[in-house]
C-alpha positions in Angstrom: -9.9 -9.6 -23.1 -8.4 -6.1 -22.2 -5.8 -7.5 -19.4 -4.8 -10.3 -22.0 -4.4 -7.3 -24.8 -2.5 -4.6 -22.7 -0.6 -7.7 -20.7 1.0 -8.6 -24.3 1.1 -5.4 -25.9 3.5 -4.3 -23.1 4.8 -7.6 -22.4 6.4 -7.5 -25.9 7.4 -3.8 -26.2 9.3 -4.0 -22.7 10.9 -7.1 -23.9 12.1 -4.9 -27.2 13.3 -2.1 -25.0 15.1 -4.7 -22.8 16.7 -5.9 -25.9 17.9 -2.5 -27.5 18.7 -0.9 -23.9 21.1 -3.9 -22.9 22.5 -3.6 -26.5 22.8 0.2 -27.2 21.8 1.7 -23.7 18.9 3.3 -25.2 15.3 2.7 -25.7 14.1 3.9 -29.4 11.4 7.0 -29.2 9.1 5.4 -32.0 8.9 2.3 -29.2 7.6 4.3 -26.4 5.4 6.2 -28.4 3.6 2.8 -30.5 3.0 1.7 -26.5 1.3 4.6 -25.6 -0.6 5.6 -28.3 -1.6 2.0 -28.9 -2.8 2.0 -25.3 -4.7 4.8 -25.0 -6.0 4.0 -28.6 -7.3 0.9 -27.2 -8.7 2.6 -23.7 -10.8 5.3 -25.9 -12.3 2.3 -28.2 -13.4 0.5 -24.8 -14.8 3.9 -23.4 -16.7 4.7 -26.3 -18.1 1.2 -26.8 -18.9 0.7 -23.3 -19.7 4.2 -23.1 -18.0 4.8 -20.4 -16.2 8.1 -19.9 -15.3 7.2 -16.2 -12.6 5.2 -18.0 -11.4 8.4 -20.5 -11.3 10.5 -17.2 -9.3 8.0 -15.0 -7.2 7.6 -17.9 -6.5 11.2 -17.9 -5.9 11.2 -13.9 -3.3 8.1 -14.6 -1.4 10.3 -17.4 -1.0 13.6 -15.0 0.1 11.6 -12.2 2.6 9.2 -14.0 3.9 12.5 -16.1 4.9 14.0 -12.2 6.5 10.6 -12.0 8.6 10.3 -14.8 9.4 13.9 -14.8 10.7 13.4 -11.0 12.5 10.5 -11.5 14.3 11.9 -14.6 15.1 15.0 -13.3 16.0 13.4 -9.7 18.6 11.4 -12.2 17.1 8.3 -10.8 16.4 7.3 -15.0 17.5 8.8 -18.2 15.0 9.9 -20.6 14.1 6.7 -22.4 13.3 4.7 -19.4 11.1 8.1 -18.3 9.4 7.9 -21.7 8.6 4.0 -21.1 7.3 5.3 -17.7 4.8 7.7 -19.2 3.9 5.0 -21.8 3.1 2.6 -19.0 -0.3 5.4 -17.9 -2.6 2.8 -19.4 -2.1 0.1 -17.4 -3.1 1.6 -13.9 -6.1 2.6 -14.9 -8.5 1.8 -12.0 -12.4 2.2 -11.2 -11.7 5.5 -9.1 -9.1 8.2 -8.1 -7.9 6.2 -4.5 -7.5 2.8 -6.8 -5.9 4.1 -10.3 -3.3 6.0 -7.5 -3.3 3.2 -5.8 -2.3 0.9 -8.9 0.9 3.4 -9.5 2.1 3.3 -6.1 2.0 -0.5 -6.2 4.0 -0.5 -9.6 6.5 2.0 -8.2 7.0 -0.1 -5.1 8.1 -2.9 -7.3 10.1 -0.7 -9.7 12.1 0.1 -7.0 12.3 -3.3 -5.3 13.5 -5.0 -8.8 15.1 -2.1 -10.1 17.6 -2.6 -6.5 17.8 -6.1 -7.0 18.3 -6.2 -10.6 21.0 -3.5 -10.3 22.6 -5.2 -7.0 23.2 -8.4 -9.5 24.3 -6.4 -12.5 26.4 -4.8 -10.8 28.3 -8.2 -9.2 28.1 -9.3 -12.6 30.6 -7.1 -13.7 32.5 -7.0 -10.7 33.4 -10.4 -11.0 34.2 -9.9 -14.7 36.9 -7.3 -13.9 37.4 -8.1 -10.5 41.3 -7.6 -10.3 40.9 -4.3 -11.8 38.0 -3.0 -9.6 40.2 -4.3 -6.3 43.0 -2.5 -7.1 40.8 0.8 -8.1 38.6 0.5 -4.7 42.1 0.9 -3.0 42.8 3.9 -5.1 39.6 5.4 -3.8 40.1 4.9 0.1 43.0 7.1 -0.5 41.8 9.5 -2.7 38.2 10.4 -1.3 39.0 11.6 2.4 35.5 11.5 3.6 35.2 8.0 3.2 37.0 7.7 6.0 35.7 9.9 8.5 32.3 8.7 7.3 33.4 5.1 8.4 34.9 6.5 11.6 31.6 8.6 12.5 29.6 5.7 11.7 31.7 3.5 14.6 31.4 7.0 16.8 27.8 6.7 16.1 27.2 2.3 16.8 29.3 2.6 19.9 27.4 5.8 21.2 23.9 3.9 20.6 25.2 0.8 22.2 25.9 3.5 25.6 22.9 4.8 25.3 20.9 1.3 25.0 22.9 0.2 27.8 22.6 3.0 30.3 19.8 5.6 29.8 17.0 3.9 27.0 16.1 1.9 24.1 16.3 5.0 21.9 19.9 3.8 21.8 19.0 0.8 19.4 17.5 3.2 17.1 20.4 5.6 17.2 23.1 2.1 16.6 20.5 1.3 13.7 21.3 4.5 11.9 25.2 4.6 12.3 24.7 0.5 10.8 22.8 2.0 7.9 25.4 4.8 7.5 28.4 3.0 7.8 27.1 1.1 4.5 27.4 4.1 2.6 30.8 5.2 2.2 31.5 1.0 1.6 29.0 1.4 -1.2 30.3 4.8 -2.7 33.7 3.7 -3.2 32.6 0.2 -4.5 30.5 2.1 -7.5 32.6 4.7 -8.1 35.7 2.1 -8.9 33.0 -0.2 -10.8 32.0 2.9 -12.9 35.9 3.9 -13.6 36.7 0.3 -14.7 33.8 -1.2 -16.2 31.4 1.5 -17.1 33.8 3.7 -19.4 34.7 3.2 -22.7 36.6 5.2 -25.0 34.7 4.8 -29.0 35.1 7.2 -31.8 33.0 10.2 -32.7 31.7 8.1 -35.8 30.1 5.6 -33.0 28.8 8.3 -30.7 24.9 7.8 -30.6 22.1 10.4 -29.1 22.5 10.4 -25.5 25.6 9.0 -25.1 27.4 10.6 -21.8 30.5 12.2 -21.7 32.7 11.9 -18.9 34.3 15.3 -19.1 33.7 18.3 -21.5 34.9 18.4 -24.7 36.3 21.1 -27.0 35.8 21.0 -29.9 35.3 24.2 -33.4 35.8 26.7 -30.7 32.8 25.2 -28.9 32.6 23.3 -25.6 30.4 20.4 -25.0 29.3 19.9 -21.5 29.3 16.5 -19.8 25.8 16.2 -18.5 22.9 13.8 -17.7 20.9 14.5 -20.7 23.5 13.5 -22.7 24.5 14.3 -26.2 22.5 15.9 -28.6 22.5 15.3 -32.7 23.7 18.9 -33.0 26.8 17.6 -30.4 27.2 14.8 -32.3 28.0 16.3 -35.8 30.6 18.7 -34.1 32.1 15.4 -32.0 32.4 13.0 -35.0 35.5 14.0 -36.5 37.1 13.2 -32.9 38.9 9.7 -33.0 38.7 8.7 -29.6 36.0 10.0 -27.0 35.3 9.0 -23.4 31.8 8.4 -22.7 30.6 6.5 -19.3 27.8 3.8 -19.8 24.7 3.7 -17.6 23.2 1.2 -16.1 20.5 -0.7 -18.9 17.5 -0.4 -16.5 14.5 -1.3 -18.2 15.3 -5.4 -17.1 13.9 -3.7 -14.1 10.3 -2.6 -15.9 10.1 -5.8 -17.0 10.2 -8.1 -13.9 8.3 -4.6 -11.6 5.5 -5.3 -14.9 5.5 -9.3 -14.4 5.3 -8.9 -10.1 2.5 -6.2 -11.1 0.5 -8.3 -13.6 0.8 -11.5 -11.4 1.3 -10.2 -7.8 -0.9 -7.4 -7.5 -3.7 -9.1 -5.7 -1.4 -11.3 -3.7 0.0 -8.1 -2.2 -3.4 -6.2 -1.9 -4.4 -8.8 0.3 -1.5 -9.2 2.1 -1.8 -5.3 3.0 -5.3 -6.3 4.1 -4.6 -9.0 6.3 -2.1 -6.9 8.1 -4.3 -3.8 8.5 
């Protein structure tokens, strides 16, 4: 009865917040705080009426630990603030039977977060590639000539294969690990440029100050009543807004809608957990 109660109570709000973060790149406050006061609502009712405080306590443990989380990931610019929110919303559901397995639980979900959250974005990101694929082409040119370390990344990278494939070769096997690494970095600069010219072309619009919503980022600062607003990664503010809307056109870059990602990491997690706890088993 609780797993099928917190299964659907989440299952349906992270569908919402897929819905309003694909459609307005945002996840509504009221949303993330109905999940997790709705969850922990339903946690104390259980601990009192099992009376159980073990359950209050390791509820507490999975709140502190998943507020270190989100406030990492946020201010590590790996989410923006509603998919941080949805994060700390999430506490209830890790809840285990002690310390080792509610830490356990989170590490588990996180895993998954960021396996789905790479392949999710890796798709997404094709996705619009191939919708303005002439465009991006022609921009990633743009950027092999405009960002000079890209290329003596590449060319330190091919320094770096070639030196490992020496060292394999004549003196010791460290030289696979060291042909390994320059394989891995010679990805990078390939994979900078790409998202850079996908972000130019498909991730920028220019709107109106009347459509400007809270959190909306700017691409570059904007002056405005003697008063600059800063383009930065929380975003813009109501107070920014009022000052921005009498601006007919503004240039604000679109973030990735990431909480697709919470929902498959919440569906692996709800289905997959014991699968993979027993797979860790077997191999220890």
């Amino acid at each position: 009865m609780e797993l099928g109660f917190l299964f659907w109570l989440f299952f349906g709000g992270i569908i919402v917040a897929s819905l309003q973060d694909l459609k307005r790149r945002e996840v509504d406050n009221w949303l993330n705080l109905f999940l997790g006061v709705f969850g922990f609502i339903f946690i104390f009712y259980k601990a009192f009426f099992e009376k159980d405080v073990s359950i209050l306590i390791q509820a507490g443990f999975s709140f502190g630990v998943m507020f270190i989380a989100m406030n990492m990931f946020y201010y590590g610019r790996v989410f923006a603030g509603g998919d941080a929110k949805l994060l700390l919303a999430m506490s209830v559901l890790f809840i285990g039977v002690t310390f080792n397995s509610t830490l356990s639980n989170i590490g588990m979900f996180l895993l998954f977060l960021m396996i789905s959250g790479s392949v999710y974005g890796l798709f997404y990101s094709l996705v619009l590639y191939f919708r303005d694929m002439k465009k991006v082409n022609k921009e990633i040119k743009l950027e092999f000539k405009e960002v000079k370390w890209v290329k003596y990344g590449i060319l330190g990278s091919f320094i770096l294969i070639v030196a490992g494939g020496i060292i394999k070769l004549f003196i010791s096997e460290f030289g696979f690990i060291v042909m390994l690494i320059g394989s891995l970095l010679l990805v990078f600069p390939f994979l900078f440029v790409f998202s850079k010219a996908l972000e130019k072309i498909s991730m920028i619009r220019i709107i109106s100050g009347k459509e400007l919503r809270e959190g909306d980022w700017l691409v570059d600062d904007v002056k405005v009543k003697g008063k600059t607003i800063k383009a930065n990664w929380e975003g813009l503010t109501r107070d920014d807004i009022k000052l921005l809307k009498s601006k007919k056109k503004i240039t604000i870059k679109e973030g990735l809608p990431f909480v697709p990602a919470f929902l498959i990491a919440f569906l692996i997690y709800s289905f997959g957990k014991n699968w993979f706890l027993g797979l860790l088993f077997n191999l220890a």
